[in-house]
C-alpha positions as CSV (number, residue, x, y, z in Angstrom):
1,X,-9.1,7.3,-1.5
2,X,-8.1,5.0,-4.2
3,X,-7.0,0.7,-3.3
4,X,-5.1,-1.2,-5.7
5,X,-5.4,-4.5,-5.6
6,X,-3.1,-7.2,-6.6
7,X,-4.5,-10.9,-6.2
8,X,-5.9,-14.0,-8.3
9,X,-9.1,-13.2,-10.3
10,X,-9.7,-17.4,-10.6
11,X,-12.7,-20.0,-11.1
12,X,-13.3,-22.3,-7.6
13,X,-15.4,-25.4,-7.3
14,X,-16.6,-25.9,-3.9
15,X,-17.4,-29.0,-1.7
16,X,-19.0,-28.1,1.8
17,X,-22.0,-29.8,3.8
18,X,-24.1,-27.3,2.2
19,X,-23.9,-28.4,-1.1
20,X,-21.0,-28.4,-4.2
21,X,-20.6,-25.4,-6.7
22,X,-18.9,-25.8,-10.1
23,X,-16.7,-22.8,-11.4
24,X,-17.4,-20.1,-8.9
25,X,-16.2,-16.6,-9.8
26,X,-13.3,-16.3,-7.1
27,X,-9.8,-15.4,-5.9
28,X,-8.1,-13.1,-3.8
29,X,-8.5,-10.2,-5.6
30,X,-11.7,-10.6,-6.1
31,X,-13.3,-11.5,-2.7
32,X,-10.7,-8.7,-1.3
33,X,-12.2,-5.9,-4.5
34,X,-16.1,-6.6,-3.9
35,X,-15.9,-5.9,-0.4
36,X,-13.9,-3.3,-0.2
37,X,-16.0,-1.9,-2.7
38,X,-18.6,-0.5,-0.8
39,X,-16.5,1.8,1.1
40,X,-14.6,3.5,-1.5
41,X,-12.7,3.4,-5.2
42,X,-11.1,-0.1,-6.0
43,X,-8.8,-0.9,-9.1
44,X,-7.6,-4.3,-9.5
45,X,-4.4,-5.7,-11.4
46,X,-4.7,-9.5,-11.8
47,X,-4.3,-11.9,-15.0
48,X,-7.2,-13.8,-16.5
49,X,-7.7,-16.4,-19.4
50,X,-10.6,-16.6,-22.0
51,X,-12.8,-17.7,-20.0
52,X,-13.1,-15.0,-18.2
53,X,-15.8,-13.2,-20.2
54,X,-17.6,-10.0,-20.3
55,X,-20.4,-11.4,-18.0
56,X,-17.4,-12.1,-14.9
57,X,-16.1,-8.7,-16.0
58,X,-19.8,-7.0,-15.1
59,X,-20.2,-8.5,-11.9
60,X,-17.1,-6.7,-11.0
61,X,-17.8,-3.2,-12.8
62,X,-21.4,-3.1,-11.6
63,X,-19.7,-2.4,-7.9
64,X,-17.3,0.4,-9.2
65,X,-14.5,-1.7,-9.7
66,X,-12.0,-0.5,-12.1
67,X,-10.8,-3.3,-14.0
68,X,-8.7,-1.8,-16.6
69,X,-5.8,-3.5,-14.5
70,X,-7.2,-7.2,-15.3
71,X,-4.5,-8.5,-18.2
72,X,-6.1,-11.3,-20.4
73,X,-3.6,-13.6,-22.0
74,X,-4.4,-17.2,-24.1
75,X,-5.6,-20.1,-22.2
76,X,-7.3,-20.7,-18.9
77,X,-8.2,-18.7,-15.6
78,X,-6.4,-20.1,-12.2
79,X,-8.8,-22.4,-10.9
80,X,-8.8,-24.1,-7.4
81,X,-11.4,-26.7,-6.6
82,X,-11.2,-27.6,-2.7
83,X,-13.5,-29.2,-0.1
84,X,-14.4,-28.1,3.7
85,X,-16.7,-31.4,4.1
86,X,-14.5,-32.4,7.2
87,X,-13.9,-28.8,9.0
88,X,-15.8,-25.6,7.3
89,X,-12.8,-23.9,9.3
90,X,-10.0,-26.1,6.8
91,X,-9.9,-26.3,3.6
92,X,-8.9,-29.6,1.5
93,X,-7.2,-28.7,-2.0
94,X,-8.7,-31.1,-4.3
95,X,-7.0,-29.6,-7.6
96,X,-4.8,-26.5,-8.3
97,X,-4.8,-25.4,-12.1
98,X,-2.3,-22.4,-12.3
99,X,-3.2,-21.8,-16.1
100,X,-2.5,-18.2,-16.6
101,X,-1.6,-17.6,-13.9
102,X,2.0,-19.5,-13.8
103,X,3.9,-16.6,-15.3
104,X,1.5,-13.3,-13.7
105,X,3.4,-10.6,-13.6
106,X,2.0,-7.6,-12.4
107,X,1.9,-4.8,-14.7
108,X,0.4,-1.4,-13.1
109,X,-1.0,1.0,-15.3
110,X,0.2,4.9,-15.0
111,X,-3.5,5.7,-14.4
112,X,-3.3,3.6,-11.1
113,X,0.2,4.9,-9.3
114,X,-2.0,7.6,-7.7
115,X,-3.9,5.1,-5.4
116,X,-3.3,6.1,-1.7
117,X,-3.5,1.9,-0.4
118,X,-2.0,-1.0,-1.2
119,X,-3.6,-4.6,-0.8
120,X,-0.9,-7.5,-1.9
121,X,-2.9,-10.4,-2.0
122,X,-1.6,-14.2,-1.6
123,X,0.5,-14.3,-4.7
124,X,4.7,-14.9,-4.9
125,X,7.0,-12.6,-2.6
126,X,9.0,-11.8,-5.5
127,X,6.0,-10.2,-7.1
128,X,5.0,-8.4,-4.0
129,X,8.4,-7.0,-3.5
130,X,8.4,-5.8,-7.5
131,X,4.8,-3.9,-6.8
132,X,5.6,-2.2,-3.7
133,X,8.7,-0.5,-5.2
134,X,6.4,0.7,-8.1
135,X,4.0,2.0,-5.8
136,X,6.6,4.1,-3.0
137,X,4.2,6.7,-2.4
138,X,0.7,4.5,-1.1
139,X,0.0,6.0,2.3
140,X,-0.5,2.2,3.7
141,X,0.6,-1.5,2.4
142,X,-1.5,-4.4,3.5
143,X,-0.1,-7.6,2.4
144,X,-1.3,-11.8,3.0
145,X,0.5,-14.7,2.4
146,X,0.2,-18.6,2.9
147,X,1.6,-21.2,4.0
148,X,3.3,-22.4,0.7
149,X,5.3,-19.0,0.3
150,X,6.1,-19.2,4.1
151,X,7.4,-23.1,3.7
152,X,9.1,-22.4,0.1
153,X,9.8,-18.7,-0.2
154,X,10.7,-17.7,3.4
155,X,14.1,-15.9,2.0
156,X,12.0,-14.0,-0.6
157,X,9.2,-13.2,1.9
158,X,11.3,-12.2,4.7
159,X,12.5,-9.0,2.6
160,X,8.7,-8.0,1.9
161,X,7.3,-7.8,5.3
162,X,9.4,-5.0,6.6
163,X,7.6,-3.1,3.4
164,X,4.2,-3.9,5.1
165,X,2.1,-2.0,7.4
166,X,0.1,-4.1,7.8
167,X,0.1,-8.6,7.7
168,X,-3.0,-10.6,8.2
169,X,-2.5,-14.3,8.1
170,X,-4.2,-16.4,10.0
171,X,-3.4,-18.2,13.4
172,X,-1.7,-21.4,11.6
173,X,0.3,-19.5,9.7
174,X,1.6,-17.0,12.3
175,X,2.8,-20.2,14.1
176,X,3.9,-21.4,10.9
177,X,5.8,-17.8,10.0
178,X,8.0,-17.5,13.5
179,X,8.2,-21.2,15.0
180,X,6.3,-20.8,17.7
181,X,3.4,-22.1,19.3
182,X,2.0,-19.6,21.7
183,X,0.0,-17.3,20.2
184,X,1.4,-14.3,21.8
185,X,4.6,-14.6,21.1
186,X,4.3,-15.9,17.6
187,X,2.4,-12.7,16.9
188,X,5.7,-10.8,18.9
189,X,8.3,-12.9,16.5
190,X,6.2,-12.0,13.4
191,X,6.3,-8.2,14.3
192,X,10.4,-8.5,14.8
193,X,10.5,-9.6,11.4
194,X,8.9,-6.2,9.9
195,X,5.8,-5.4,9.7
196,X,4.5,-2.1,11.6
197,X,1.0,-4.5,12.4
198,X,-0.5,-7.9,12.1
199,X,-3.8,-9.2,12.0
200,X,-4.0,-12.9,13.2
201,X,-7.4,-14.4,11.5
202,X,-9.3,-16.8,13.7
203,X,-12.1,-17.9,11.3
204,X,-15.1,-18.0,13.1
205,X,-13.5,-16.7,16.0
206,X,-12.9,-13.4,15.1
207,X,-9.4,-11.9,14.5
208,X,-6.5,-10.0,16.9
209,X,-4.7,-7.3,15.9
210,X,-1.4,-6.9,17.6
211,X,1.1,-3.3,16.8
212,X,4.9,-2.6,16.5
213,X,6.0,0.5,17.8
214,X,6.0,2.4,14.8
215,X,2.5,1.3,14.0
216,X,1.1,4.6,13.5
217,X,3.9,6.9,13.2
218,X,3.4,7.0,9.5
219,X,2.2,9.5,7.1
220,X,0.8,12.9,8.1
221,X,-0.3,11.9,11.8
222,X,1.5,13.4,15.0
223,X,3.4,10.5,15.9
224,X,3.0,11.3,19.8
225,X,-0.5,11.2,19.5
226,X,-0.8,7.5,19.0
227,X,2.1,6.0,21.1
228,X,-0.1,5.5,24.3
229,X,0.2,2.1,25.8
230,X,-3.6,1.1,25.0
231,X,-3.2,2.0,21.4
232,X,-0.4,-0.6,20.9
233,X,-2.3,-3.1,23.3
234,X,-3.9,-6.4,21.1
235,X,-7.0,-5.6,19.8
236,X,-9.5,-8.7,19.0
237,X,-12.2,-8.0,17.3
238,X,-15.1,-10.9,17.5
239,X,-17.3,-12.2,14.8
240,X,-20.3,-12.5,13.8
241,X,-22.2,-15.9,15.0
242,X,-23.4,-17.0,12.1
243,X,-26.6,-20.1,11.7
244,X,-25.5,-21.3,8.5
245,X,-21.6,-20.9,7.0
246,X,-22.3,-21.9,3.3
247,X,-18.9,-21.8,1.9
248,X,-15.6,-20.1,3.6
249,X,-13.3,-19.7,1.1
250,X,-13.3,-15.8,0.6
251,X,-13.7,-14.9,4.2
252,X,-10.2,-13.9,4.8
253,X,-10.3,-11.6,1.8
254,X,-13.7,-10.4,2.4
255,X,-12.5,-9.2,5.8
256,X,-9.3,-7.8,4.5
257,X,-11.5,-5.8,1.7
258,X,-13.5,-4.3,4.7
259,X,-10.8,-3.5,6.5
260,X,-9.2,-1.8,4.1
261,X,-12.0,0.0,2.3
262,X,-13.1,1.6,5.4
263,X,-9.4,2.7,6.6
264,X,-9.5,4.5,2.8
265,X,-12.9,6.0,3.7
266,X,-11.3,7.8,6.4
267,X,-9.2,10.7,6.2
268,X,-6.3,9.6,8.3
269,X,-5.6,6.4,9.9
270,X,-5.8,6.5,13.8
271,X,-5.7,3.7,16.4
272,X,-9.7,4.0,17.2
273,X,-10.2,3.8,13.5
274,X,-8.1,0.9,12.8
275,X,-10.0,-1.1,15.6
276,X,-13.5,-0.2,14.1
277,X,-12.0,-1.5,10.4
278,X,-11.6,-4.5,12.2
279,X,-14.9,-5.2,13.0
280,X,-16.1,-3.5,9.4
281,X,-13.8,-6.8,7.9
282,X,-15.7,-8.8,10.0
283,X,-18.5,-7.8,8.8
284,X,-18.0,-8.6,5.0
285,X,-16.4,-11.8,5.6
286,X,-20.0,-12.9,7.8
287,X,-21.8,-11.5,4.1
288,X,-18.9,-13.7,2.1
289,X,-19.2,-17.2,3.4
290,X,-23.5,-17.0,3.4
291,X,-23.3,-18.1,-0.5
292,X,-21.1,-19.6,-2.7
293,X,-18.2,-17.6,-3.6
294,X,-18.8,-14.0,-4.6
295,X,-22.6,-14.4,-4.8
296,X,-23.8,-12.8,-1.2
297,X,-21.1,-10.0,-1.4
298,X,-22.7,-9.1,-4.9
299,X,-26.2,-8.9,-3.4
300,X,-25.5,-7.1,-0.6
301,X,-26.4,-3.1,0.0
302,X,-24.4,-0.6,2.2
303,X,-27.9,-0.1,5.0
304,X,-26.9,-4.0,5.1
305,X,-23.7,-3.4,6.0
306,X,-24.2,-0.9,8.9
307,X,-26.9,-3.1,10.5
308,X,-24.5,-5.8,10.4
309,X,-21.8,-3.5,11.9
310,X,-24.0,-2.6,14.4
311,X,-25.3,-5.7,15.4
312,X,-21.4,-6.9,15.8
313,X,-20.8,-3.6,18.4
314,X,-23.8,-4.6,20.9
315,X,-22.3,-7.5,20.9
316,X,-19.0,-7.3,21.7
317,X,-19.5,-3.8,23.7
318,X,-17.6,-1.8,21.5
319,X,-17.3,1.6,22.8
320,X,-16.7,5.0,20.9
């Protein structure tokens, strides 16, 4: 089944105790499209200036990645250039260019209002909302967002997250989002507000899932086959301990992209087979942040993948 993908296709320059990178290949759409990638058909619809040439273009179409959606206007890419040199687990915005991307606005192309999911990456409220009412039909809606549009856009990004089935932000932001400090209930005051799940990223830590009661009463399941108690228990999901962490900027997308891609491999969406795309996003966010930017998720092969995925379930126990 078909993702689309709405995010920043972007340029990053990257400062970590590993070593400094100039002009990247990055942004949410991006990290979120490679990984999910290997599980099944991505399209992406994103804005990109001139320099943005055929040679980016390939390292997305070599994975499968249709990227008819990618709109190219006058002028520069959105680039970010940030630094983890203090914590690898925070990242220090050195210098935000929007360029192009100042006035994206997502245009989706009739060949793409088939796609069965939805990913709405970090980008305004407004222009989630607008995407999500041209796409009415996706079978599921996974949506991030930051702390900016929390701070700045709460009014805008209150009315999107009851359109969500899923939210993953991470655990600063879920305070952030409902006001509390407890994890637990923050993730509780988040659900009230809409979505049917979140997914609270804890970096290297892992992630938690926690459900609404309508998590998986959608689309063409049997609602009473999923409402048992365990199935709408928190789910965490560890990850991967990793030697060396080279640069962490697209892990939360990486994961998403896994997490995704293999819900769309699948199907129908269940709560065993939302717990094992957990540990699948894991997975491709421990292969993003081993290089600089996109490089390791471009390098990587499927057999790669399922060793990793397998390494991850010994660990934690994780039975069928």
């Amino acid at each position: 089944m078909a993702i689309l993908a709405i995010g920043s296709v972007a340029f990053d320059s990257i400062e970590t105790l590993e070593g400094r990178r100039e002009r990247c290949l990055g942004g949410s759409a991006t990290y979120f499209s490679l990984a999910a990638s290997f599980f099944t058909d991505v399209r992406i619809v994103a804005v990109v200036g001139e320099d943005f040439t055929e040679y980016e273009e390939a390292r997305l179409t070599r994975r499968g990645i249709d990227t008819r959606g990618i709109e190219r206007l006058p002028g520069k890419s959105f680039f970010w250039h940030g630094s983890y040199l203090e914590d690898m687990n925070v990242a220090h915005t050195l210098a935000t260019e929007l360029n192009v991307f100042e006035t994206f606005s997502p245009k989706i192309p009739e060949v793409y209002r088939d796609s069965d999911f939805l990913f709405l990456g970090n980008i305004d409220p407004v222009l989630q909302a607008s995407v999500r009412e041209q796409l009415p039909n996706v079978r599921m809606v996974v949506g991030d967002t930051m702390n900016y549009w929390i701070n700045d856009h709460r009014e805008n990004l209150l009315k999107v997250l009851p359109q969500l089935d899923t939210l993953t932000i991470n655990d600063g932001e879920t305070r952030l989002l409902s006001g509390e400090r407890n994890l637990m209930v923050a993730a509780q005051a988040v659900l009230a507000m809409g979505p049917k799940s979140l997914i609270v990223k804890h970096g290297e830590f892992g992630a938690t899932a926690y459900f609404g009661e309508q998590a998986f009463a959608g689309g063409d399941e049997n609602p009473a086959e999923h409402h048992s108690h365990h199935d709408t228990m928190p789910f965490r999901a560890p990850a991967l301990p990793l030697s060396v962490i080279v640069d962490p900027t697209g892990a939360g997308d990486s994961f998403a992209g896994g997490f995704c891609g293999y819900l769309a491999s699948l199907p129908k969406i269940t709560p065993a087979a939302f717990r094992t795309a957990m540990f699948y996003g894991g997975v491709m966010g421990s292969f993003a942040v081993e290089h600089f930017g996109t490089e390791r998720l471009e390098a990587i092969t499927r057999a790669q993948i399922d060793e990793r995925f397998a390494e991850l379930k010994a660990l934690s126990h994780l039975l069928d």
